[in-house]
N, C-alpha and C positions, 0 to 999 in steps of 0.2 A: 643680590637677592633682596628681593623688599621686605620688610619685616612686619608683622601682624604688631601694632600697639594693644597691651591690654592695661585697663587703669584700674585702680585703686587710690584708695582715700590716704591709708598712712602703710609707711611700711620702714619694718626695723630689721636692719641687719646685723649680726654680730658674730665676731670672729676673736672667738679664743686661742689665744695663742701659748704654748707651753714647750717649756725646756726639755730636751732628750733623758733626761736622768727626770723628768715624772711618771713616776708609776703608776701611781692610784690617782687621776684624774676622773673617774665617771662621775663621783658626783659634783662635780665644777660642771663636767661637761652637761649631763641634764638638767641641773639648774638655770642653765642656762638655755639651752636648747628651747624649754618650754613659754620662754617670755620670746624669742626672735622668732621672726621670718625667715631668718638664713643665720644659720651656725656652722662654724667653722674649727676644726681645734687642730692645731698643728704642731709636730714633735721637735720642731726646730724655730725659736725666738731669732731676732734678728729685723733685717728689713724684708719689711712686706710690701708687696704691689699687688694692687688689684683695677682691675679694669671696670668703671660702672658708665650703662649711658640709659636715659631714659628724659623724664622732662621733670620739671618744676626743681625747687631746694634741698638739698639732704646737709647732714648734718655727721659729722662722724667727731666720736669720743674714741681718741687710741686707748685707752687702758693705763696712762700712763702718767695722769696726772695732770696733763698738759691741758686740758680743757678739753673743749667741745670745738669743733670748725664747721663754716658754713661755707658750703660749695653749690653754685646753680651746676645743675645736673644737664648736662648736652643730649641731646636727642643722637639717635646712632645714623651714623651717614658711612654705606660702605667704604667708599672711596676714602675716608680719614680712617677708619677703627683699621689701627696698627697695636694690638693689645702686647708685642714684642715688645714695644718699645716706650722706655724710659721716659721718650720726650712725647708720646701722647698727648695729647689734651683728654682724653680719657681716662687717665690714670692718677692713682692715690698711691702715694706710696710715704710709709715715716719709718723713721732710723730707730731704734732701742738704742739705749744708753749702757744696757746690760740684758741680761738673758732671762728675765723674772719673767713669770706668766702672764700675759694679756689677755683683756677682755677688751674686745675691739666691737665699739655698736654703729652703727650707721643707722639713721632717720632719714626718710626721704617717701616723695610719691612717683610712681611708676618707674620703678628701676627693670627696664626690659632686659639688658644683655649683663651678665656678670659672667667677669675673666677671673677664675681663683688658680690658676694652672702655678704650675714649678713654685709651692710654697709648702712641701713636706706635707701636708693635710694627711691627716689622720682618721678625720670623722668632716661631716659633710651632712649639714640638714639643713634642705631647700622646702621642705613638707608645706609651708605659712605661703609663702613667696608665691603666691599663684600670677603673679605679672610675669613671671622670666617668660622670654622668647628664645632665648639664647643663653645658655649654659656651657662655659670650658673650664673642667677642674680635671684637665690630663697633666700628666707626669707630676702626682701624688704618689707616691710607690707603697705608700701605706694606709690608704685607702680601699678599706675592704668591702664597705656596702656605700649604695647610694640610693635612696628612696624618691623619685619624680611621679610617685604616683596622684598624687595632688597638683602637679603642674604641667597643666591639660591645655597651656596655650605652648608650649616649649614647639620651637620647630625644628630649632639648631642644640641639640647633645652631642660634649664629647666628651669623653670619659677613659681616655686609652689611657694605656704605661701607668696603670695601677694596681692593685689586689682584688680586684672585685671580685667576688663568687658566684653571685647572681647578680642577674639587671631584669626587674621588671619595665616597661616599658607599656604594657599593655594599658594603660589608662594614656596613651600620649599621643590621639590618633592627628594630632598635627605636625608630627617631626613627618620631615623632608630630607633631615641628614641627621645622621647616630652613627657614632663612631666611636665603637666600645673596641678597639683591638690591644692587645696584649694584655690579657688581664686571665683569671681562672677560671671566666665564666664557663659552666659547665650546658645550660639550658638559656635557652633566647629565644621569646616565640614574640614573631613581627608580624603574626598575622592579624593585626589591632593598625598597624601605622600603614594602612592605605596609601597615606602622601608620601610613600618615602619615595624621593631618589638615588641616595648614595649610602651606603648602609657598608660599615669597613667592620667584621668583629671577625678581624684574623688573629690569630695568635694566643687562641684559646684553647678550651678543652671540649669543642662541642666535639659530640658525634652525629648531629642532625642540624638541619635549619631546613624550616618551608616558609618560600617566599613565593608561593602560586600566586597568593594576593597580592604580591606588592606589583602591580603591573604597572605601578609609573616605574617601579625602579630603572636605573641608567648603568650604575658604576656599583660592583657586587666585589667586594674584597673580601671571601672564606679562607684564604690562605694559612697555611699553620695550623690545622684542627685534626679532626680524628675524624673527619665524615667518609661514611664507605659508601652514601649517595647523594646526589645532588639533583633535585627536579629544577631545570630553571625553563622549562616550556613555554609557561604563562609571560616570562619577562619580555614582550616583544621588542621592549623600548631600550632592551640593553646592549650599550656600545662598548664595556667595559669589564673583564670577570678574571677574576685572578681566584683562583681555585688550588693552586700549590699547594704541596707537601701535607697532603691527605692520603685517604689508601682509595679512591675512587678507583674502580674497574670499566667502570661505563660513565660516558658523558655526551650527552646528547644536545648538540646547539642547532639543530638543523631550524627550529623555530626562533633562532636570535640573529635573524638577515642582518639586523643595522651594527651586529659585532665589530669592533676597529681592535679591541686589544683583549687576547687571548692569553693566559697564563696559566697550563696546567703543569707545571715542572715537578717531578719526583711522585707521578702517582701511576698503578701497575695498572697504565691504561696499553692496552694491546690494538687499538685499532681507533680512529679519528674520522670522524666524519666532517668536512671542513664545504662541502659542496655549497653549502646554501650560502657560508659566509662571503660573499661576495666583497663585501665594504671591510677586508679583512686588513690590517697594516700592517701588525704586531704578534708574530706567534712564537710563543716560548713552553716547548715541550721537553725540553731538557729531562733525561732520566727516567722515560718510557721505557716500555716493553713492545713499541711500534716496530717491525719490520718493515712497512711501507708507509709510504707517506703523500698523497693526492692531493698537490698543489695546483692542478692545473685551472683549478676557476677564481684563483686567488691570486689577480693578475693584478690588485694597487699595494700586496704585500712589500714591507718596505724594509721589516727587520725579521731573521728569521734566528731560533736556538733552537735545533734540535740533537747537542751533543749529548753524547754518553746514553744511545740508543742503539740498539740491533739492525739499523736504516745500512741496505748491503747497495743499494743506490736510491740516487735523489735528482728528480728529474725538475730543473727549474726555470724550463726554457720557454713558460708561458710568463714567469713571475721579472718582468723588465725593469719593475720599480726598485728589483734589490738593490740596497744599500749596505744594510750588514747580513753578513752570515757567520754564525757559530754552530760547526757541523763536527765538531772531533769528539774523537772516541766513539767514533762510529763503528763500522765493517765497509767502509767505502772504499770500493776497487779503483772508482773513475769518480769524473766530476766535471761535467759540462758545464762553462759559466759566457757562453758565445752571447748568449741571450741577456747578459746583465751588464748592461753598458754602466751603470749608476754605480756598482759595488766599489765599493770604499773601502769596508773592512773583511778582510775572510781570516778564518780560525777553523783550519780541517787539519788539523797535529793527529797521534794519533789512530791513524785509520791505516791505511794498504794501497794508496796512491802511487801508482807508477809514473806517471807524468802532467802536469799542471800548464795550461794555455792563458796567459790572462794578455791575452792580446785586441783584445775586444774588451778589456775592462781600462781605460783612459784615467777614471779617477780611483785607481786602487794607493791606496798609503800605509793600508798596515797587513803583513800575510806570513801567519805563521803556520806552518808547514812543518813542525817537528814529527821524528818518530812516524816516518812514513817509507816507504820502499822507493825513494826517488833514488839513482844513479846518480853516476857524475855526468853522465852525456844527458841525463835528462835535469838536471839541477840546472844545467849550462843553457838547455833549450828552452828551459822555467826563466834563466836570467834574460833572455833574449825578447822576450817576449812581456816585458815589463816596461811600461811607462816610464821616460822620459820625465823624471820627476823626483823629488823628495819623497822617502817610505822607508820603510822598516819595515826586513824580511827576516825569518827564522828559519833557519833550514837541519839545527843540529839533531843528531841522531836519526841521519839516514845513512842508508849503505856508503851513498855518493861525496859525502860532506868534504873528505879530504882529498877528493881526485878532483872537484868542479874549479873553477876559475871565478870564485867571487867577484872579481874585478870586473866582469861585464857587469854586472848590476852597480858594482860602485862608481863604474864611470857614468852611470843613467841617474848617478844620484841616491842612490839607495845604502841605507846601513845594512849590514849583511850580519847575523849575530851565528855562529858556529858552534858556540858553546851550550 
């Protein structure tokens, strides 16, 4: 992604750093705050790394006596910004001798992208810093607010695996990607960021989001939340929507044609409209209240989960691209798979299956079959009908387990597990 440069004349960063046994830090920490551009105060002293790219000179004083150091500052080139890694050209990183508190400042002009992620941060004020383009201060865990309402160039925020309780964002109508997920945020209104396309703030406390506005968005991760509705009508442009473990009753994608990856697993949805999804690859509805389930126009489907549903059959003899299936803990009597030359993995344990054909499935390797009403004459006529091949089968806890002849599958290659 190419990144907006915004410049500025001087800009001071600085990052306080303090020990877990300080208590009473606030007035360090606003003394400080109100002289930087960017402050930082974190609960654990030690070695720090931080990621800066921008242009011209910066200057950074660690807090620790050592002086002052001057670094030319690298302009951000996707293809290099590795901010994981240690050996960056992008990164700053110095040792402490002991565990005393830091004041860490950095000088410099146009610092566009700071990496402050996995450094304990505690507090976090970007308020001055109006150049950031790109902001990552995830997996802080004690980071409970974050203020970017001053920094109206940011295109790139993330902010996950923190404390947050709120995130305004409404001043930030240039993000394109925000990625506030697991954190306590209770309210998120995105209807300000226009440009977004990927927006992840799963694993929250909302009970709402509208994204009518975001109609570039792409890739929509609500997962983990409390919402009992979801409008994504407006989204035409999304290929992506993981929607899990909510209490949604109704979900309507019949306006998201260019949908590729479906995730609504564990919400008391009774009924799925999948008609329009055409460009569908990935459906994972695990832990519905679906009795049926109409795949027939969803024929590049490649991986399907619809276990631990009320589904009493599953007809998937238009969907040729399967690959994987995870269908147990069904009410499945039968299970036609003539039609799915491609299937690799099947998982139908579980269910009320009287006999199994995979004689038209060539590349099957993994098929576990537990906890089903297979016989031994029909275990034997499941073994016969298996590929010539390396795989792993499960067949314990059916009627038939200890009358079948495992050895026809073990002579075709196959481990047989009975246990």
């Amino acid at each position: 992604m190419i990144m907006k440069r915004v410049f500025v004349t001087v800009l001071t960063i600085t990052f306080v750093t303090l020990t877990a046994c300080d208590k009473d830090n606030g007035a360090l920490d606003d003394s400080v705050i109100g002289k930087s551009n960017v402050a930082m105060v974190t609960a654990k002293s030690g070695d720090v790394m931080i990621h800066l790219a921008g242009s011209g000179t910066i200057s950074i004083d660690w807090g620790d006596k050592t002086g002052s150091e001057s670094y030319s500052l690298l302009e951000y080139n996707e293809d290099e910004w590795d901010p994981y890694s240690k050996e960056s050209k992008y990164v700053f990183i110095h040792n402490y001798s002991n565990k005393d508190s830091r004041i860490i400042s950095i000088m410099g002009e146009n610092i566009t992208h700071l990496f402050c992620g996995y450094n304990f941060l505690s507090r976090l004020e970007v308020g001055r810093n109006t150049a950031l383009t790109y902001l990552y201060c995830s997996n802080n865990l004690l980071l409970t607010s974050l203020d970017v309402s001053n920094n109206s160039a940011l295109t790139d925020l993330s902010c996950e695996n923190n404390s947050l309780k709120n995130l305004d964002v409404s001043h930030n109508s240039a993000l394109s990607v925000l990625s506030c997920g697991t954190n306590s945020i209770k309210n998120l209104d995105a209807s300000h960021n226009v440009n977004l396309i990927n927006l992840n703030c799963s694993n929250n406390l909302l009970t709402s989001i509208e994204v009518g506005k975001n109609i570039l968005l792409k890739n929509l991760d609500c997962g983990g939340n409390q919402l009992m509705r979801l409008d994504v009508s407006n989204n035409t442009e999304l290929t992506y929507l993981n929607c899990s473990y909510n209490q949604l009753t109704n979900l309507d994608i019949r306006n998201n044609i260019l949908l590729s990856e479906l995730n609504c697993t564990l919400n008391p949805l009774t009924s799925l409209d999948l008609s329009n999804n055409t460009a569908l690859i990935q459906l994972t509805c695990t832990g519905s209240l679906m009795s049926s389930l109409d795949l027939s126009n969803n024929i590049v489907l490649s991986r399907l989960s619809c276990s631990i549903t009320p589904l009493t059959s599953l007809d998937l003899s238009r969907n040729t691209e399967l690959t994987y299936l995870y269908s147990e803990d069904c009410k499945l009597t039968s299970l036609d798979l003539s039609n799915n030359p491609g299937l690799m993995y099947l998982y139908c344990s579980y269910n009320h299956l009287t006999s199994l054909d995979m004689s038209h499935n060539p590349m099957l390797n993994v098929l576990l079959c537990t906890d089903n009403e297979l016989s031994g004459e029909a275990l034997n006529a499941l073994f016969e009908t298996l590929p010539e091949k390396r795989g792993n089968i499960s067949i314990s806890r059916n009627p038939g387990v200890n009358s079948c002849d495992p050895n026809i599958a073990i002579n075709k290659g196959w481990s047989v597990d009975r246990n």
